[in-house]
N, C-alpha and C positions, 0 to 999 in steps of 0.2 A: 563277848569273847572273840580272841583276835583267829580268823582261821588262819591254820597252817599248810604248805605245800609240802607234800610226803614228797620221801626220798625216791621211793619208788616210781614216780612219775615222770614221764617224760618232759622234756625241756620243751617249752615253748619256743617256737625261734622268733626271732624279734624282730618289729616291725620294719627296720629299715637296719643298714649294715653297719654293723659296730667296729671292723674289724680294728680301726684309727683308735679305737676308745679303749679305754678298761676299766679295772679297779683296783685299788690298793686296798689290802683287808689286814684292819691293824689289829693283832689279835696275841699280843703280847702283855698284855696289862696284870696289875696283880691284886686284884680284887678283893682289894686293903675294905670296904665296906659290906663283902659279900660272906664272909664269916668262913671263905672255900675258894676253889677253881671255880670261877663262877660262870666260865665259859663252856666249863664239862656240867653245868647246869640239865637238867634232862626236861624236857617239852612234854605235853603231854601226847605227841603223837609217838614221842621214842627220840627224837631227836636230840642233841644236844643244842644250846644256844648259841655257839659259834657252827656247827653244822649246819641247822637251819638256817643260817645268816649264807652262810656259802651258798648253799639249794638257791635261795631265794635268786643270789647276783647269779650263779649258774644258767638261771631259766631267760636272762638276757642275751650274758656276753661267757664267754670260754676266758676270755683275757682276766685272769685275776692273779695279781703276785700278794701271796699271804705273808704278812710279818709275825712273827713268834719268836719265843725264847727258849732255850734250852732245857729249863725249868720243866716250863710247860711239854715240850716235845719226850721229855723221859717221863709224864706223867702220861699221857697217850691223848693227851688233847686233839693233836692233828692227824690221830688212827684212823678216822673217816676221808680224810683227803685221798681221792681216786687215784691211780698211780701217773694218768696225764699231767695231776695240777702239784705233785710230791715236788718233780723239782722247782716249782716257783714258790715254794717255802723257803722263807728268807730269815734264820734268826739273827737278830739285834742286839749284840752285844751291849750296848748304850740303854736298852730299853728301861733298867731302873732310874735314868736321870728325868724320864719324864716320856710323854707320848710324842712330842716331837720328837725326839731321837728315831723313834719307830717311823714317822715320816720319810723322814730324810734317807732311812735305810730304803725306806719304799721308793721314793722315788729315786733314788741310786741305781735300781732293777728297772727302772721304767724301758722299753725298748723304744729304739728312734723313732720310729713310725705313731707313736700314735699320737695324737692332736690331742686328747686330755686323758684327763686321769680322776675318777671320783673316790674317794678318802672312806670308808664304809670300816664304822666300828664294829667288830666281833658281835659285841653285847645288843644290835639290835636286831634281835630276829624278824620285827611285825611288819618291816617295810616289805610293800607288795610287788609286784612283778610289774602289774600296770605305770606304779608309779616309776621305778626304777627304767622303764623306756620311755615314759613322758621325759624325766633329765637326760637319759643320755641326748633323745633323740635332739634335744634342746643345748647341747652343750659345742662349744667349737673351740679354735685354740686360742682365741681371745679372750673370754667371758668365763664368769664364776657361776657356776650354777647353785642354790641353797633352795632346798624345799622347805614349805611352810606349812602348819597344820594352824589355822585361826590364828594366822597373823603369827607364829613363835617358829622361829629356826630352828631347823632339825636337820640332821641328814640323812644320807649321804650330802656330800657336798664335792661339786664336781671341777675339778682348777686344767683351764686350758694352759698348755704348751706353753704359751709364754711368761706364767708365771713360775715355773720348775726350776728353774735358779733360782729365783726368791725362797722358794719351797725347799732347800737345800741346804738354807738358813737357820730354818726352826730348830731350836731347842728348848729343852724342859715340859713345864705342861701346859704351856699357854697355846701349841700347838700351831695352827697357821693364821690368830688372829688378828696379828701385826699387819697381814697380806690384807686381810677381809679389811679394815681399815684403811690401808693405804688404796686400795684399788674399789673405792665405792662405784666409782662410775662404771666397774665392770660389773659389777655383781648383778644377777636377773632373780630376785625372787618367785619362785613357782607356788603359787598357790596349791597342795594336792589335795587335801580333802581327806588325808591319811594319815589319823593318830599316828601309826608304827613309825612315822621319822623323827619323832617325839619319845618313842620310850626307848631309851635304854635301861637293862636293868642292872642298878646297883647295888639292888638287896633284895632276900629272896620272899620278901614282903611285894616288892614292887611285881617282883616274876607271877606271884601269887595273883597279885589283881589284877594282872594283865591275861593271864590265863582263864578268869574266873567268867 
């Protein structure tokens, strides 16, 4: 069973200073396999799956711009958003043509300063806080960072500064993997040892086994 970080705890501060870094949290998707809102999904601690996904990047870095859609925002998906992180709720007109569109809205918001930007899908709640500072700490604005759980790509996945033009580019739902191709010699695989960059859930079968 995956443990989870209650809302009610205090934020961890992180090991070293993030303030150059952040996250992009795409959390506009429409959960065409989830049979629902499958972000307003509820945890067994009370939390929602895109709320716990927030707590988690929260317990790093403050720097997070949320991408969502209108849809989602009148059904009260992002009611848990503090009123610090309200205005870097970004919705995405584009977001039905595919998840890059939510990309590009994200990194549209990106501010000048920071040296990368890691991509963190809504839908996974499991990744841990430890892991989430092993990448950033590991990221700069050269290199890609992709966590690994036994050898299989997961994320977050974290894209230094100089690929954010190229990132500007994506569309549809192929997402940024045109980048991860052209740029092998940047990419750093991190081994973490951590199912949670591995699951996303797209059915509330998967949610199920992951909780059990």
């Amino acid at each position: 069973m995956t443990t989870l970080k209650n809302s009610r705890e205090p934020a961890a501060p992180p090991s070293t200073p993030a303030s150059k870094k952040g996250a992009i949290l795409l959390a506009a998707g429409f959960s065409v396999r989830f049979g629902g809102i499958k972000l307003k999904a509820q945890l067994p601690n009370g939390c929602t799956l895109l709320q716990q996904t927030f707590i988690n990047i929260l317990q790093f870095t403050e720097n997070i711009i949320i991408i969502g859609r209108k849809e989602l925002l009148d059904a009260g998906v992002y009611d848990f958003l503090p009123a610090t992180h309200q205005p870097f709720l970004y919705l995405c007109e584009d977001a039905r043509s595919g998840m890059g569109h939510s990309l590009v809205c994200g990194i549209q918001h990106v501010p000048e300063d920071w040296q990368s930007a890691f991509v963190c899908l809504g839908d996974m709640p499991f990744v841990s806080t430890d892991t989430l500072c092993l990448l950033f700490n590991a990221s700069n604005s050269q290199n890609i960072i992709i966590p690994t759980w036994q050898s299989a790509r997961g994320h977050p996945v974290g894209f230094g500064r100089q690929f954010f033009p190229e990132l500007l580019q994506c569309r549809g739902d192929s997402g940024a993997r045109h980048i991860l191709q052209a740029h092998k010699q940047a990419i750093i695989e991190m081994e973490t040892g951590d199912s949670g960059v591995v699951q996303d859930i797209d059915t509330p079968e998967a949610l199920r086994e992951c909780v059990s």
